[in-house]
KEDRENTI-503902 format. One record per atom (N, C-alpha, C): residue number from 1; y, x, z; atom name; residue in three letters. Coordinates in steps of 0.2 Angstrom, whole numbers, padded with zeros to 4 digits, always signed. Each point is the difference from the previous one (the first is absolute). Layout:
! KEDRENTI-503902
<NUM,<Y,X,Z>,'CA','ALA'>
...
//
This chain:
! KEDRENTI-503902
<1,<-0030,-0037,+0049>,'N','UNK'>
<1,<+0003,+0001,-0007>,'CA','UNK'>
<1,<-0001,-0006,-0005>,'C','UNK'>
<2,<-0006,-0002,+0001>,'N','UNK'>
<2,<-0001,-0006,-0005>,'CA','UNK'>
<2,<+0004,-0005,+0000>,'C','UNK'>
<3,<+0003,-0003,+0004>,'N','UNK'>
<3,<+0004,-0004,+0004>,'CA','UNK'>
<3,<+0008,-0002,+0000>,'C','UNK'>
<4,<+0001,+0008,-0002>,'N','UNK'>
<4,<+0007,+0001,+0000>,'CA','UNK'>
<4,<+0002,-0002,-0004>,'C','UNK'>
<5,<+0008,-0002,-0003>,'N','UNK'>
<5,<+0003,-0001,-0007>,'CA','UNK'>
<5,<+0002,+0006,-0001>,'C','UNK'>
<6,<+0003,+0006,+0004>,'N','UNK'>
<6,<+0003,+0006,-0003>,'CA','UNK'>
<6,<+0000,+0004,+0006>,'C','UNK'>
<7,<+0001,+0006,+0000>,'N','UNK'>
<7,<-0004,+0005,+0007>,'CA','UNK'>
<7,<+0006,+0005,+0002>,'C','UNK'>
<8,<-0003,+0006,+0004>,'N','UNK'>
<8,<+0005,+0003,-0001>,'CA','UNK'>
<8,<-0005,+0007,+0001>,'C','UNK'>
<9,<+0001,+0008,-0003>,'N','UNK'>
<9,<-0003,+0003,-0001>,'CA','UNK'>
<9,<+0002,+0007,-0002>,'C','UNK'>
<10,<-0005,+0006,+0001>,'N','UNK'>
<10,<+0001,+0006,-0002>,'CA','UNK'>
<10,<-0002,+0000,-0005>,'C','UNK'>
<11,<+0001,+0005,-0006>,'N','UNK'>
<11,<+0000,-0001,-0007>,'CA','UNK'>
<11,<-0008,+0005,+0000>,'C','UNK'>
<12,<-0004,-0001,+0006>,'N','UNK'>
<12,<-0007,+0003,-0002>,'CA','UNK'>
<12,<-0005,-0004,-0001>,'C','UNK'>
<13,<-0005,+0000,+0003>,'N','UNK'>
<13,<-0009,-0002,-0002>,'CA','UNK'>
<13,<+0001,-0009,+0002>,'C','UNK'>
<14,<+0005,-0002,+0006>,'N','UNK'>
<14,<+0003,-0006,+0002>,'CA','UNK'>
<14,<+0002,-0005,-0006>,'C','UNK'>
<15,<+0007,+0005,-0003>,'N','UNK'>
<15,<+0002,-0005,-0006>,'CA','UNK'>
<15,<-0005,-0002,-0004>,'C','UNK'>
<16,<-0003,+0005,-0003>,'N','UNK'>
<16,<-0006,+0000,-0004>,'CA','UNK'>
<16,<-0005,-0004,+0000>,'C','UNK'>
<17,<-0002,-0005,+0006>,'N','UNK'>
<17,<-0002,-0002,+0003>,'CA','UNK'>
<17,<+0003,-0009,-0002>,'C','UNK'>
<18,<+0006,-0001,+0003>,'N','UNK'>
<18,<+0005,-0005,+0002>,'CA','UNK'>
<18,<-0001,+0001,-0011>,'C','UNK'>
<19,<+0001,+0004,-0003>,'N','UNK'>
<19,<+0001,-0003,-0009>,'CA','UNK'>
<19,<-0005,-0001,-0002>,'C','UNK'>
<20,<-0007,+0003,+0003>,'N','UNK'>
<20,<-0007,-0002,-0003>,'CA','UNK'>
<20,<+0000,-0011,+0004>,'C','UNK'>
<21,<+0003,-0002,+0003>,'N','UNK'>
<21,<-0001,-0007,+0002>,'CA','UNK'>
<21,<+0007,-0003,-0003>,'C','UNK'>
<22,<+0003,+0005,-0002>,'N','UNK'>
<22,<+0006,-0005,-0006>,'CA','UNK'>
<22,<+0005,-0003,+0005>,'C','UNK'>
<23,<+0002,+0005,+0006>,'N','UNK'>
<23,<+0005,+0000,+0004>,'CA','UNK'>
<23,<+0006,+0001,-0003>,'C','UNK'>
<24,<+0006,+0001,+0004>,'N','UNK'>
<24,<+0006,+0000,-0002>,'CA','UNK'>
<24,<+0002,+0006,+0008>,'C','UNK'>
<25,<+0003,+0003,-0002>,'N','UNK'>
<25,<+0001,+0008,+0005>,'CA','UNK'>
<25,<+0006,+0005,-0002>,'C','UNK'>
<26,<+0005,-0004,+0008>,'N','UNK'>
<26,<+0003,+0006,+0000>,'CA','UNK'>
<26,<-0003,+0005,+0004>,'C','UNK'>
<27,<+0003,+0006,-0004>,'N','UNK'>
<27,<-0005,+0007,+0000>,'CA','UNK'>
<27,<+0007,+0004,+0006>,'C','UNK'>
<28,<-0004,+0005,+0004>,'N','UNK'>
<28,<+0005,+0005,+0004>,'CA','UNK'>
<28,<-0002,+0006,+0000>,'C','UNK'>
<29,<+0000,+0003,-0005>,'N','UNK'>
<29,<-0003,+0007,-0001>,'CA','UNK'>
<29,<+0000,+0005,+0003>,'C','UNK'>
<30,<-0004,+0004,+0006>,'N','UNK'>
<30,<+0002,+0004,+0005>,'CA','UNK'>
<30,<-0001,+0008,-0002>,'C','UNK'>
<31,<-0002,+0001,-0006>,'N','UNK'>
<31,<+0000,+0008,-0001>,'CA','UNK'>
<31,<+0004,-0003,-0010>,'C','UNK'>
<32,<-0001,+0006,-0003>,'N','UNK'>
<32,<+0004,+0001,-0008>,'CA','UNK'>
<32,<-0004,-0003,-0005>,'C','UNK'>
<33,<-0008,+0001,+0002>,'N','UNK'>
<33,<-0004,-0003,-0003>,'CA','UNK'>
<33,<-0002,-0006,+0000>,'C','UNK'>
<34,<+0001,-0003,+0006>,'N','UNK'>
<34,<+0001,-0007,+0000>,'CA','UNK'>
<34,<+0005,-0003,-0003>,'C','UNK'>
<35,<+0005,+0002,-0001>,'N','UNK'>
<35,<+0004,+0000,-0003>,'CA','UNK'>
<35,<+0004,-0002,-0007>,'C','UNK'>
<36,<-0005,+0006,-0004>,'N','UNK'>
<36,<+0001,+0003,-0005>,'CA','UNK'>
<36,<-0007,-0008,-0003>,'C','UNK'>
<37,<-0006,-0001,+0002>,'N','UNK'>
<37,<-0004,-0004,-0001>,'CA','UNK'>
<37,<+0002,-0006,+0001>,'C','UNK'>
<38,<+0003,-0002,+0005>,'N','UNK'>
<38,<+0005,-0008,+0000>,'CA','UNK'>
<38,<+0005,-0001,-0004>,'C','UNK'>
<39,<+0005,+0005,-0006>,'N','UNK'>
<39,<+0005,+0001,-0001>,'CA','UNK'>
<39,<-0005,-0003,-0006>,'C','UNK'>
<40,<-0006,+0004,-0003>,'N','UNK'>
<40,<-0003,-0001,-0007>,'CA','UNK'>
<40,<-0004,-0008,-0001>,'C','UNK'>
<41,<-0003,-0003,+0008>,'N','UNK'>
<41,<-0002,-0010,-0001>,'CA','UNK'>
<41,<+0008,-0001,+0000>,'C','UNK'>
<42,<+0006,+0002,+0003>,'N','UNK'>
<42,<+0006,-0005,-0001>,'CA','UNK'>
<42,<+0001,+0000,-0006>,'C','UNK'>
<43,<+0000,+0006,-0003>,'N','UNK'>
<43,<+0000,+0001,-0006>,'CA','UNK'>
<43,<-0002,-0007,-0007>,'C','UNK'>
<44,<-0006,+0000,+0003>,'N','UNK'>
<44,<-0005,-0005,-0005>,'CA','UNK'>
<44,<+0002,-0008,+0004>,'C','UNK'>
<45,<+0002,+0001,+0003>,'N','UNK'>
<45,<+0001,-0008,+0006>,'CA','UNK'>
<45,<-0004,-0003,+0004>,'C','UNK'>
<46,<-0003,+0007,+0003>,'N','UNK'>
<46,<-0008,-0004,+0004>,'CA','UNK'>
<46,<+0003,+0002,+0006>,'C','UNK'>
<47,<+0005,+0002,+0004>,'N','UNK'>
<47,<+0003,+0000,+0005>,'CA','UNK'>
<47,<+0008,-0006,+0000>,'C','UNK'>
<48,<+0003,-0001,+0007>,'N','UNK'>
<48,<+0005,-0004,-0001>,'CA','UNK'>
<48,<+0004,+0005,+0002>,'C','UNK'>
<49,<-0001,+0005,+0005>,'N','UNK'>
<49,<+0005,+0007,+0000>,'CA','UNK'>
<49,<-0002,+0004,+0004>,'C','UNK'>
<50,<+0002,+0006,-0003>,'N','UNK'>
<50,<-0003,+0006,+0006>,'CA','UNK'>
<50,<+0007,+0002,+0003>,'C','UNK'>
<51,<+0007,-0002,+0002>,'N','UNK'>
<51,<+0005,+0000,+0002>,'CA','UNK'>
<51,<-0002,-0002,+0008>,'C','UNK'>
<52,<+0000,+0006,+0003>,'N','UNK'>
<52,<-0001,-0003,+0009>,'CA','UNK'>
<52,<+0007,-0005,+0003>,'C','UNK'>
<53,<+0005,+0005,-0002>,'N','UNK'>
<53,<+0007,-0006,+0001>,'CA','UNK'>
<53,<+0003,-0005,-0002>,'C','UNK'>
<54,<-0007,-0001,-0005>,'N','UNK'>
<54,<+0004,-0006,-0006>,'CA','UNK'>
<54,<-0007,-0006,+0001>,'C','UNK'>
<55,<+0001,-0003,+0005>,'N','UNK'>
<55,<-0005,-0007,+0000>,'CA','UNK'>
<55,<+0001,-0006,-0002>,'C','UNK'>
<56,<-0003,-0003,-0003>,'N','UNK'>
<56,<+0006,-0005,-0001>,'CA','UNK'>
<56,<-0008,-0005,-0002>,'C','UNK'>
<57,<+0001,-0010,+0002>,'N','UNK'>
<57,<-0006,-0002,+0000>,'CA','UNK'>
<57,<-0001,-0003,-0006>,'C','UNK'>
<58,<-0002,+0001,-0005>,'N','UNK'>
<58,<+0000,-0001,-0007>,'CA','UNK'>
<58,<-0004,-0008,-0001>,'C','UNK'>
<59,<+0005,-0002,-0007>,'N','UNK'>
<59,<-0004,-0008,+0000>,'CA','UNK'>
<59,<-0006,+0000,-0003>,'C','UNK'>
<60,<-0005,-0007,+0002>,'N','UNK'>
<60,<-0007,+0001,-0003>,'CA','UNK'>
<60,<-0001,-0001,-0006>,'C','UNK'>
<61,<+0005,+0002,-0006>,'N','UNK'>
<61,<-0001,+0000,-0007>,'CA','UNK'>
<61,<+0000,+0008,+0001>,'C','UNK'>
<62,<+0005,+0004,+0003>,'N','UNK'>
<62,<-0001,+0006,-0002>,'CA','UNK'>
<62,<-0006,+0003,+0006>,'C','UNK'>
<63,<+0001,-0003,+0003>,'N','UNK'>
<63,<-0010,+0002,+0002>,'CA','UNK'>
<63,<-0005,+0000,-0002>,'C','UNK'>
<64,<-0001,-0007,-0004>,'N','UNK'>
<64,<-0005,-0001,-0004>,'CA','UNK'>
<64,<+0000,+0004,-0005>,'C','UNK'>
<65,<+0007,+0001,-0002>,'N','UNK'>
<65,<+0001,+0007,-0006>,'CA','UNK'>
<65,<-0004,+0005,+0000>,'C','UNK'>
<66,<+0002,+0005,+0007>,'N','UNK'>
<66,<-0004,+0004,+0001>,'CA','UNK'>
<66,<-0007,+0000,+0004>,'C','UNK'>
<67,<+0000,-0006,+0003>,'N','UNK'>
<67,<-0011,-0001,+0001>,'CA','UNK'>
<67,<-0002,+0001,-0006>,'C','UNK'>
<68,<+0001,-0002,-0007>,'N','UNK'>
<68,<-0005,-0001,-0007>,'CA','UNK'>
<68,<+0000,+0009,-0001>,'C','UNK'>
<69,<+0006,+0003,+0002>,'N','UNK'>
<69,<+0001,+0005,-0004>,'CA','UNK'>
<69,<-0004,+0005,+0005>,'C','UNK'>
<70,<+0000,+0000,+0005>,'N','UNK'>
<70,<-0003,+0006,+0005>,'CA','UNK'>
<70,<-0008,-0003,-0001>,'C','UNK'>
<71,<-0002,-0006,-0001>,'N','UNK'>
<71,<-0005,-0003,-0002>,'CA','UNK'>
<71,<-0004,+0006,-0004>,'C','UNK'>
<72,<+0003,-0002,-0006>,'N','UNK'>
<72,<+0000,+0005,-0006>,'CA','UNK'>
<72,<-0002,+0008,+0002>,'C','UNK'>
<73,<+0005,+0002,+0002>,'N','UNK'>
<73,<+0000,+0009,-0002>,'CA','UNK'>
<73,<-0008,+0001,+0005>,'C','UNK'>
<74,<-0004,-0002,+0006>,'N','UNK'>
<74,<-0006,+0002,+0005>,'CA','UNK'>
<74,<-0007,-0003,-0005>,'C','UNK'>
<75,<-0001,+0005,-0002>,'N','UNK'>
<75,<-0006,-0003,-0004>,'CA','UNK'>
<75,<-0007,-0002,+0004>,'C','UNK'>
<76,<+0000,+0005,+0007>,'N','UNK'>
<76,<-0004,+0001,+0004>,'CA','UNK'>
<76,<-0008,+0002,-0001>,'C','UNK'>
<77,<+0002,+0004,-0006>,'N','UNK'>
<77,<-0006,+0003,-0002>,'CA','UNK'>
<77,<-0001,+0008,+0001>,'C','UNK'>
<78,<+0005,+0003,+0004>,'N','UNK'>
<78,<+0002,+0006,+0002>,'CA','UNK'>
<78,<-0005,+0005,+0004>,'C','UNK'>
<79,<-0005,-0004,+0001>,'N','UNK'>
<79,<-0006,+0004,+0005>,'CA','UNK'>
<79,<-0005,+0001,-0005>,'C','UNK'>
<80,<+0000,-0005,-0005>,'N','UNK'>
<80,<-0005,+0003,-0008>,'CA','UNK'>
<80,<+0003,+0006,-0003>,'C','UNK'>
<81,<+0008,+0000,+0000>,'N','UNK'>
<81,<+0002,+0006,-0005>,'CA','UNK'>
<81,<-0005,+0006,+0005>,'C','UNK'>
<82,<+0005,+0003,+0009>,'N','UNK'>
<82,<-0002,+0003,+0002>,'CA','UNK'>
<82,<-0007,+0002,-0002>,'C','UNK'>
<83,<-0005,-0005,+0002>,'N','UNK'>
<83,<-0007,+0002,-0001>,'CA','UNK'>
<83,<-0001,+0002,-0008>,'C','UNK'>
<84,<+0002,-0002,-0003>,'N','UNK'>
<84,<-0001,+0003,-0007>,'CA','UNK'>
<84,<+0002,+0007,+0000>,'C','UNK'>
<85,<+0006,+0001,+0003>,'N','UNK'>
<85,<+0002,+0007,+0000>,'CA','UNK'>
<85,<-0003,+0005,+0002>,'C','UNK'>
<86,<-0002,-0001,+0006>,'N','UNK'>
<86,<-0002,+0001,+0003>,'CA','UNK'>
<86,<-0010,+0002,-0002>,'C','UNK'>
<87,<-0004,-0003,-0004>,'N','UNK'>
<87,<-0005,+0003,-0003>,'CA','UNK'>
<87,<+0001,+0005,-0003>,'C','UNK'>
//
């Protein structure tokens, strides 16, 4: 994953993943909630699309685009919230 410039991927714990290293990812979301989750990062611009028959190889400006921004949204502090919730 660290390696890649942009990946390809299910809109679960994977993408997640791929935006916590400030990746660029097309998403292929295979249930409504994947879905519905990939539609809300394309939203913000931390995917490049969640369109399975729309692929296309985007240039490295608008890659770089979305690496800062998918950067942004994974704060990676998620297993502190959990645990706090969880006390």
């Amino acid at each position: 994953m660290q390696n890649c410039d942009f990946a390809f991927s299910n809109g679960g714990t994977t993408m997640l993943e791929l935006l916590s290293l400030g990746k660029a990812v097309h998403v292929y979301p295979q249930n409504n909630a994947e879905r519905i989750f990939s539609q809300y990062v394309l939203d913000l611009g931390g995917i490049i699309s969640n369109q399975p028959n729309k692929i296309e190889i985007p240039s490295y400006r608008f890659l770089n685009k979305v690496c800062l921004t998918a950067f942004s949204l994974v704060d990676c502090k998620g297993k502190y919230r959990i645990i706090k919730r969880l006390k």
